[in-house]
C-alpha positions as CSV (number, residue, x, y, z in Angstrom):
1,X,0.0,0.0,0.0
2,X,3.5,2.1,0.4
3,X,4.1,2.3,-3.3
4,X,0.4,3.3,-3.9
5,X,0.9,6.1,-1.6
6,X,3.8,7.2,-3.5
7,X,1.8,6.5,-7.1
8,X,-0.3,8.5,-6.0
9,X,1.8,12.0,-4.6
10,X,3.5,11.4,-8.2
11,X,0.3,11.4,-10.2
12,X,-0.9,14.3,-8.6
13,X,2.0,16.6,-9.1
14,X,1.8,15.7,-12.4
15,X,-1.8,16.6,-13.3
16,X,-1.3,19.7,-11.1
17,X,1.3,21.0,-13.7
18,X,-1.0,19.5,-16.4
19,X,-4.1,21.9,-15.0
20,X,-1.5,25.3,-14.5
21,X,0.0,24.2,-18.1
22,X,-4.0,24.1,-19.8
23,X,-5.1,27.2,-17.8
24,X,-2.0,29.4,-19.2
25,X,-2.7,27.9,-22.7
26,X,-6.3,29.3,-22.5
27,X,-7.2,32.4,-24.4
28,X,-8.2,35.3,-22.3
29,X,-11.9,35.8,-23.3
30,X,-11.9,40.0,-22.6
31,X,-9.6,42.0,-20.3
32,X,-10.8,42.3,-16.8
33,X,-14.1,44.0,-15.9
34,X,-14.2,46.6,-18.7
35,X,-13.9,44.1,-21.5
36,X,-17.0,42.0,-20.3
37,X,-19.3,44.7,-19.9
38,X,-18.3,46.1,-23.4
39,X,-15.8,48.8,-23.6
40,X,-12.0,48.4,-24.2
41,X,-12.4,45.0,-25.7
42,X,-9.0,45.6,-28.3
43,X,-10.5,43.9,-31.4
44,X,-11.4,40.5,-29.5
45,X,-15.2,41.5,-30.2
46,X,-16.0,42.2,-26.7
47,X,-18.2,40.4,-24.5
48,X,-19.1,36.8,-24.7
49,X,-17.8,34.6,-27.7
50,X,-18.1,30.9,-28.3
51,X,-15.3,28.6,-27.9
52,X,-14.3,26.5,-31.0
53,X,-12.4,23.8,-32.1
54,X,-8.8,23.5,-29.9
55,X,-9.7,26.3,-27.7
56,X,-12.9,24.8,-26.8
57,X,-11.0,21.3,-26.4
58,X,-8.1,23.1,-24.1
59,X,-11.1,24.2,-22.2
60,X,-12.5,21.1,-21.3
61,X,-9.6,19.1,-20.6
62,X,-8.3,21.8,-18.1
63,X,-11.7,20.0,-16.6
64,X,-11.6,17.0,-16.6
65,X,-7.7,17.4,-14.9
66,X,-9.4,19.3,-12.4
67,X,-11.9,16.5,-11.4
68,X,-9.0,14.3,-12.1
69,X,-6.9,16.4,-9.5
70,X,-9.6,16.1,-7.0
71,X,-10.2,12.7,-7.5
72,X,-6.6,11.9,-7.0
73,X,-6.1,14.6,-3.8
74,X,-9.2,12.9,-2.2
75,X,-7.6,8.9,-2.6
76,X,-4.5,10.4,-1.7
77,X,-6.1,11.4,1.8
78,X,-8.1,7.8,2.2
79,X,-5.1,6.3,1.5
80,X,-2.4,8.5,4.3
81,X,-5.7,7.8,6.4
82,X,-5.7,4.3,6.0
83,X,-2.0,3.5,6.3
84,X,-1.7,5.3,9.9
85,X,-4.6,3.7,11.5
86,X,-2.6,0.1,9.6
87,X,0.8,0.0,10.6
């Protein structure tokens, strides 16, 4: 149960820098405040636009690493939990 423990501290460092790596990736959709209500937008249109094709798959893998992260962080604890009350 050791080496899971350590499987699992290695697997989620790696999908943390997986989830910082798809967020800095993403396109900013306006600039701050002033580019979602409308003004300042710098060409980008403004306002809400859809995602499409790669953007729109960066987006939801950045996601699915999240729930993966979670999943991951929360075995992680059930397992630390589980090896100190089983020596």
């Amino acid at each position: 149960m050791q080496n899971v423990a350590h499987t699992l501290v290695v697997l989620e460092a790696v999908i943390a820098l997986l989830v910082i790596v798809s967020v800095l990736v993403q396109t900013p959709k306006a600039s701050g405040l002033g580019g979602t209500i409308g003004g300042g937008d710098g060409g980008l249109g403004g306002g809400y636009r859809t995602r499409r094709g790669l953007e729109r798959q960066i987006y939801w893998t950045s996601w699915v690493l999240t729930a993966a992260f979670l999943v991951c962080s929360v075995a992680n604890i059930w397992v630390a939990n589980w090896l100190a009350t089983h020596p």
